[in-house]
Legacy VTK file of the C-alpha trace (Angstrom):
# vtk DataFile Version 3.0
C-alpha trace
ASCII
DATASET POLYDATA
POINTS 75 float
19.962 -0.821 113.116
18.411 2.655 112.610
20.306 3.837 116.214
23.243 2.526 114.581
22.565 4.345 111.438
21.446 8.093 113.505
25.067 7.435 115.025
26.730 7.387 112.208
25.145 9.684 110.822
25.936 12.167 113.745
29.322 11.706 113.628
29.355 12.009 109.898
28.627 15.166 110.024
30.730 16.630 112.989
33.665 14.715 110.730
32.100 16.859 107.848
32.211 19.826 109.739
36.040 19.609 111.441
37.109 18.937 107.507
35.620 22.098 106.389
37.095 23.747 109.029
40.866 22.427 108.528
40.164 23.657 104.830
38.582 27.013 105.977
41.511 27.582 108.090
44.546 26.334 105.335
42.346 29.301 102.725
42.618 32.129 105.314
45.956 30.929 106.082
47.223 31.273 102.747
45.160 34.695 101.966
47.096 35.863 105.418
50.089 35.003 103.502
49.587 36.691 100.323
48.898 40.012 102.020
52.004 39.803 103.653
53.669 38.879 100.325
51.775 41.582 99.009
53.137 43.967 101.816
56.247 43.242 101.409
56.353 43.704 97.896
55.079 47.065 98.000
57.553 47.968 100.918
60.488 46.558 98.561
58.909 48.776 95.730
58.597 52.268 97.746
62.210 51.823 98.918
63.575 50.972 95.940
61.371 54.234 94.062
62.497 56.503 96.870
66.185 55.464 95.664
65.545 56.385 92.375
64.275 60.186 93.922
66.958 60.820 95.509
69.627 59.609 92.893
67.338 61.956 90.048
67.828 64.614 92.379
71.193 64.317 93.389
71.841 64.372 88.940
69.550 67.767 88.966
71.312 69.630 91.469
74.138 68.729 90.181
73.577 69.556 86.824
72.008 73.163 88.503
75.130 74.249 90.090
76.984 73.451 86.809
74.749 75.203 84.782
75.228 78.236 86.966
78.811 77.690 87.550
79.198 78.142 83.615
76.481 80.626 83.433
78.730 82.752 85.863
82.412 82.017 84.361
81.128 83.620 81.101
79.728 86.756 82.818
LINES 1 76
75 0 1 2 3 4 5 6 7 8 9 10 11 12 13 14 15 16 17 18 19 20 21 22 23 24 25 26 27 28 29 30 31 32 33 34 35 36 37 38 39 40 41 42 43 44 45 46 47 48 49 50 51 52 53 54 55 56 57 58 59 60 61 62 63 64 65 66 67 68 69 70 71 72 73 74
């Protein structure tokens, strides 16, 4: 009875251990998988802010060379 019980018990505990490893593994695999949300979200926002920079200064040279297009039909 008590070499049936120290069997058990062994493979109790290499069950215990391959379950925390399954769960270890599903928590890095989803942190892997934020960070590449995360990545991709900040990839998404630089593009979209570089955009933005070049449409403002498309609007300011533009409004420079009318400014000084006026600024030269008065002289």
């Amino acid at each position: 009875m008590t070499v049936l019980l120290g069997i058990l018990a062994k493979l109790g505990g290499i069950f215990a251990l391959l379950l925390l490893v399954v769960a270890l593994l599903g928590q890095v695999l989803t942190a892997a998988g934020l960070l590449l949300a995360a990545i991709k979200l900040s990839i998404v926002v630089i593009f979209v802010a570089l955009l933005v920079l070049i449409g403002v200064a498309i609007f300011v040279d533009r409004s420079r060379r009318r400014r000084e297009a006026r600024d030269l039909s008065h002289v």
